[in-house]
C-alpha positions in Angstrom: 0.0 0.0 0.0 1.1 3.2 -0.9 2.0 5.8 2.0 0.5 8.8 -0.2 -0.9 9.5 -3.6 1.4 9.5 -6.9 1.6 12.9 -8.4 4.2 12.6 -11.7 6.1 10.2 -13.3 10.0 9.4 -13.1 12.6 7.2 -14.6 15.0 6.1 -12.3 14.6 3.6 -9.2 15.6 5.9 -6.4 16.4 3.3 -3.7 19.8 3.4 -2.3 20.4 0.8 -1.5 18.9 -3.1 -2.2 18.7 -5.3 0.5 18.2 -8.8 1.1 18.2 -11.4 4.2 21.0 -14.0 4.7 19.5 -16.9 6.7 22.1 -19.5 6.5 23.1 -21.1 10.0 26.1 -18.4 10.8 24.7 -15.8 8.8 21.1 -14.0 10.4 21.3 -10.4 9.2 20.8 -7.9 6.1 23.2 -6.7 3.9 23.6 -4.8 0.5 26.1 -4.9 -2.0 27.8 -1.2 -2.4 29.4 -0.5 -5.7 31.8 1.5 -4.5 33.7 -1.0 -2.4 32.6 -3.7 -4.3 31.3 -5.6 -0.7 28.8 -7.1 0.9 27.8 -4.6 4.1 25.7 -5.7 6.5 22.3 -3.4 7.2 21.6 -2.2 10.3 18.3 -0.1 11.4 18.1 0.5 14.9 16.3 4.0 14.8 14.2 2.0 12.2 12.3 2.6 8.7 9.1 3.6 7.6 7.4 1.7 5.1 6.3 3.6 1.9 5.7 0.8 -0.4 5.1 -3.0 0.1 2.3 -4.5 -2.2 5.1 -5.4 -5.2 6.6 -8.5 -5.9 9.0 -10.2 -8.4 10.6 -13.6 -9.1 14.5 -13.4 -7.7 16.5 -17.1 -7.5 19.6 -17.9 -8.6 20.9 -21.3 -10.7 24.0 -22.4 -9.0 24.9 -25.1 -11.5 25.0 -22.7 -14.0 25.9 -19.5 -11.2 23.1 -17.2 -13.2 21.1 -14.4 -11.0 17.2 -14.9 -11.4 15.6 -11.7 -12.1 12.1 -10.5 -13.4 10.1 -6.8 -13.4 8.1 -6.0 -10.4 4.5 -5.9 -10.8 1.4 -5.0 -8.0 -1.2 -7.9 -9.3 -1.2 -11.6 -10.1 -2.5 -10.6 -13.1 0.1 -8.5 -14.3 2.6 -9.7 -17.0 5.9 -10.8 -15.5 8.9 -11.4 -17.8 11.4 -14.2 -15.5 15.3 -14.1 -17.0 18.3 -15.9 -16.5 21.1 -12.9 -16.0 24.6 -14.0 -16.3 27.7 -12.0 -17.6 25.8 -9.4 -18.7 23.4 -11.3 -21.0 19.8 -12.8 -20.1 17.5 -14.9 -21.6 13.9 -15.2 -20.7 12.7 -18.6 -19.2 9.3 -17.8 -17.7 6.9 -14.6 -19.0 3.1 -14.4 -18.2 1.4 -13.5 -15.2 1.8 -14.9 -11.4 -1.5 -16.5 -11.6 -0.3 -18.6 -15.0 3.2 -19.1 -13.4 3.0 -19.5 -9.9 2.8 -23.6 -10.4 6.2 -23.2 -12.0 7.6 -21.1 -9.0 5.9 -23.9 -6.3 7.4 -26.3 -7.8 11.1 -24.9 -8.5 13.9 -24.7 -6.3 15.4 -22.0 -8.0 12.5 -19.8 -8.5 11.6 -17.9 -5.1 7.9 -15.2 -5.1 10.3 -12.1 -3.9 8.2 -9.3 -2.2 9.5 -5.5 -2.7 9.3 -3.3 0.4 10.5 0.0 -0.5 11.2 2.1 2.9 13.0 5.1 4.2 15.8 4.5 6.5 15.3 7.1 9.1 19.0 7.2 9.9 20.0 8.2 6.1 16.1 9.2 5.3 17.3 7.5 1.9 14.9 4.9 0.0 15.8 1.6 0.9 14.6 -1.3 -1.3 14.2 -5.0 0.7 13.6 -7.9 -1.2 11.9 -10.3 1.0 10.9 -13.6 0.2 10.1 -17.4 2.3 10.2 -17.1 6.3 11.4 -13.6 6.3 8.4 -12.5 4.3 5.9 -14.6 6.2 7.5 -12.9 9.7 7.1 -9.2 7.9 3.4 -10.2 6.6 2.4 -11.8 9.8 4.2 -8.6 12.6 3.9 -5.8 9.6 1.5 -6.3 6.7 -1.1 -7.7 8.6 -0.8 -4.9 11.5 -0.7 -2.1 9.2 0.5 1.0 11.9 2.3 4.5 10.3 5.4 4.2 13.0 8.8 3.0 12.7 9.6 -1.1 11.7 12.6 -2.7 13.5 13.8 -6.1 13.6 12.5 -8.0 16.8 14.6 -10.4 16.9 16.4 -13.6 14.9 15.3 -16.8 15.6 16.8 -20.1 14.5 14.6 -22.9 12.5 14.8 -26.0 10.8 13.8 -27.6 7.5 14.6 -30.8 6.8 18.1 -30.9 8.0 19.1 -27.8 7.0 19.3 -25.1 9.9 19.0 -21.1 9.2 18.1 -18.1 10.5 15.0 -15.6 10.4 14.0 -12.2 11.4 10.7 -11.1 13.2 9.8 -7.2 12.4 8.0 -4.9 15.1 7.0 -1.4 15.6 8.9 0.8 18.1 6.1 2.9 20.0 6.5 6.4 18.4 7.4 8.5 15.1 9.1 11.5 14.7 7.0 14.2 13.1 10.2 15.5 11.1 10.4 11.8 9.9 7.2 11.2 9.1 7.1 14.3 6.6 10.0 13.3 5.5 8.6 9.8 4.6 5.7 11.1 2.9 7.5 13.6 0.8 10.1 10.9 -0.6 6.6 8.2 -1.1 4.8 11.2 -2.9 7.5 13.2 -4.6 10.3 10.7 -6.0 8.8 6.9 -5.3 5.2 7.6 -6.7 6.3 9.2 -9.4 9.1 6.2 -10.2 6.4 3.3 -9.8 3.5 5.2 -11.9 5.7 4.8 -14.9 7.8 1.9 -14.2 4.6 -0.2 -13.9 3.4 1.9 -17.4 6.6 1.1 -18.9 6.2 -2.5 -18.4 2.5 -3.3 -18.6 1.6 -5.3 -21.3 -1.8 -4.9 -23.1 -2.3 -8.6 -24.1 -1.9 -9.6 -20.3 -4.9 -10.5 -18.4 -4.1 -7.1 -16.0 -6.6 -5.7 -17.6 -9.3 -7.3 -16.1 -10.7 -5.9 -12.7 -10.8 -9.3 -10.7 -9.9 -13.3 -11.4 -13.0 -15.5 -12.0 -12.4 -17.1 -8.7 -13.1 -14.4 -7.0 -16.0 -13.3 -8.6 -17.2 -16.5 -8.6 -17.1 -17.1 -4.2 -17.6 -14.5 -1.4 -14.9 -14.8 1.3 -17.5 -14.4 3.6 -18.5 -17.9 3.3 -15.2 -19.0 3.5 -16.7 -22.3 5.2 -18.2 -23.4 2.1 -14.4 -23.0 0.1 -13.4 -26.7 -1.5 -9.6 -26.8 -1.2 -7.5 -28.3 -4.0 -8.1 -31.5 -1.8 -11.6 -31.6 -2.2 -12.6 -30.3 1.4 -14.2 -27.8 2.9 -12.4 -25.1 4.7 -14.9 -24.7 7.5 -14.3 -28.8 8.4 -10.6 -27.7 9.1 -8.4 -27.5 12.3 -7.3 -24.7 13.3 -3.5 -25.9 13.1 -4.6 -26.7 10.0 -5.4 -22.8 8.9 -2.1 -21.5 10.1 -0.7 -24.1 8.0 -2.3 -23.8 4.6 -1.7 -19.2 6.0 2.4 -20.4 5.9 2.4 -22.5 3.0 0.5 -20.1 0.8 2.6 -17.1 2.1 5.8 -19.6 0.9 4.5 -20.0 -2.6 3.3 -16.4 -2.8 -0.5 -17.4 -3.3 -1.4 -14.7 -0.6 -3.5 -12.5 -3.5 -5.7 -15.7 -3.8 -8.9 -16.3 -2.8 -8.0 -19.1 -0.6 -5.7 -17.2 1.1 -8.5 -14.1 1.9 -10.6 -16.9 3.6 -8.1 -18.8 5.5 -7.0 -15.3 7.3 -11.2 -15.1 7.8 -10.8 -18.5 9.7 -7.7 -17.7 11.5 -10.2 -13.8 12.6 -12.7 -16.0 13.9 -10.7 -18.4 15.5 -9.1 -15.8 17.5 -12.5 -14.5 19.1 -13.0 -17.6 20.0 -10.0 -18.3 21.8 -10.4 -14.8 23.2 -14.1 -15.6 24.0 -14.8 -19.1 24.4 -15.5 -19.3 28.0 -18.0 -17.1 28.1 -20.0 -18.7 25.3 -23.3 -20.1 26.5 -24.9 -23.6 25.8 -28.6 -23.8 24.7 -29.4 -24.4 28.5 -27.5 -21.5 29.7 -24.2 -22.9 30.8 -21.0 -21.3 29.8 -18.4 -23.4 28.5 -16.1 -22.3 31.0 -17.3 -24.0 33.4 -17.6 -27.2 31.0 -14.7 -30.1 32.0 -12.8 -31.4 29.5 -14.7 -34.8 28.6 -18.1 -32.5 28.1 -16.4 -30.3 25.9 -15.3 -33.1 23.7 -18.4 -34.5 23.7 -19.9 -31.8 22.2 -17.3 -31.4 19.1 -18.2 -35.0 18.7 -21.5 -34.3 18.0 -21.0 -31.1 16.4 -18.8 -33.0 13.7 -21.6 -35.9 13.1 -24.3 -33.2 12.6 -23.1 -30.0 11.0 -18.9 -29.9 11.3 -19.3 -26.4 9.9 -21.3 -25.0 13.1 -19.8 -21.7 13.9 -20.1 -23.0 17.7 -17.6 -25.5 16.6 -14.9 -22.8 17.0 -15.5 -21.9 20.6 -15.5 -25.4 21.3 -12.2 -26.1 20.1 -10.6 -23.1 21.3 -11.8 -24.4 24.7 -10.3 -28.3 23.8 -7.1 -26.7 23.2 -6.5 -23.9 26.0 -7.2 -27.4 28.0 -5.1 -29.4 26.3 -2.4 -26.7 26.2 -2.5 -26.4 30.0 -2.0 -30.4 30.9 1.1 -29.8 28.3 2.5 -27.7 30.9 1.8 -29.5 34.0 3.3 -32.7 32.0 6.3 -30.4 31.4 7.4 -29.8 34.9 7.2 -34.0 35.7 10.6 -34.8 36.3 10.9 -37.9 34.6 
């Protein structure tokens, strides 16, 4: 979203530097490559940045066999035409070109190709433009702390935590706010969003826009086909219904859609509906009344699982089914911790 309206057009990507996240096992930090030097330099924002851009993405990778940089134009929509190259020695040759919502199979399913979203920012130290290029676990962390808790303050790096996959270990930053802005930044900010960025994007994206692509239409069939509204009623590529789902189950299909960079999809609108309304109910649950007054608060254990049985055999898309579960699981979470402290 943009942090102000575009007034005129521009030419040149203004961002001073382009920076990406190192997450192998001894590496957890940014860094951009400076021409000047000719190094690597690790980024550091203490005093924070404020985002003025973060709704563009790209394709990014890189082939080691044949040590070629993957590289593509940045566009806003699924539906807008993305040309993929190969970039080696100077020369490039294109090996994907069509829109996200034709290619993003190809990207799934590649271990090359990586969905690459472009937060542009200004680094309140330099108040330069700062391009990131954030894609996998450290995009998930910024959509999860940033995009989804959309605040006009400064975004710093909570901390870096380790994970696994497979047997490979690496490193990933979570993203915060820090409490207050400056005024003198903030107008700052929004004369670099409005005044040199705007400008730059309104005819980069102009530049590169092709007619024949399918941008110009307003939405995707699918999703003027189903209201997110019902999102119970959605059939998942397995054939099931979201609303007979687990809750572990949304935040898993919210992780690996964020991974593949499906998160413009109509899938991915109603699985972060489930996750909305699983959350009141975790927050609520207790005081939610049975049909003979009761609250299930003061339900045990066996009572409340005696009721999701029954909830499942009749209608397993009950909206009461939420509550219920929420209060299975607090439950469940707090034996966990009285199991932790047995010592044996």
């Amino acid at each position: 979203m943009s942090l102000t309206k575009p007034r005129e057009t521009g030419a040149k990507n203004p961002s001073k530097k382009y920076i990406e996240w190192k997450g192998g096992r001894l590496q957890g930090f940014f860094q951009y490559y400076d021409k000047e030097t000719k190094k690597n330099i690790h980024f550091e924002f203490p005093q924070g940045v404020i985002i003025l851009d973060h709704d563009l993405f790209s394709i990014t990778g890189f082939n080691d066999p044949l040590k070629a940089n993957v590289i593509s134009n940045e566009v806003r929509t699924i539906h807008d035409n993305l040309v993929v190259k190969e970039w080696k020695d100077s020369k490039s040759r294109v090996i994907l070109q069509g829109p996200y919502s034709s290619l993003k199979s190809n990207v799934s399913e590649s271990k090359i190709l990586k969905y690459t979203r472009s937060v542009y920012a200004m680094d309140i130290a330099t108040r330069e433009i700062v391009h990131f290029k954030l894609h996998g676990r450290s995009f998930a962390e910024f959509k999860n702390g940033i995009e989804d808790n959309p605040q006009v303050l400064p975004v710093v790096i909570k901390e870096v935590k380790e994970g696994v996959q497979g047997n490979v270990e690496y490193k990933y930053p979570t993203f915060g706010y820090l409490e207050e802005i400056n005024e003198d930044d903030l107008i700052a900010a929004q004369d670099l969003d409005s005044k040199i960025l705007q400008p730059y994007l309104e005819g980069y994206l102009a530049k590169n826009a092709d007619p024949n692509s399918s941008n110009n239409t307003n939405h995707s069939e699918e999703s003027e086909e189903f209201n997110s509204d019902n999102w119970r009623q959605l059939k998942l590529p397995s054939g099931v219904l979201l609303g007979t789902c687990s809750p572990d189950s949304f935040y898993e299909m919210k992780a690996s859609l964020i991974d593949s960079g499906d998160v413009d999809s109509i899938q991915f609108e109603c699985v972060q509906k489930a996750i909305a309304e699983y959350n009141n109910a975790v927050a609520n649950w207790k005081d939610k009344t049975t049909r003979d007054g009761r609250k299930l608060g003061s339900l045990p254990f066996e009572e409340l699982s005696s009721m999701l049985t029954a909830i499942n055999a009749k209608d397993p898309m009950h909206p009461s089914k939420m509550y219920v579960m929420a209060g299975i699981n607090e439950i469940l979470e707090s034996q966990q911790g009285d199991d932790d402290e047995i010592p044996f």
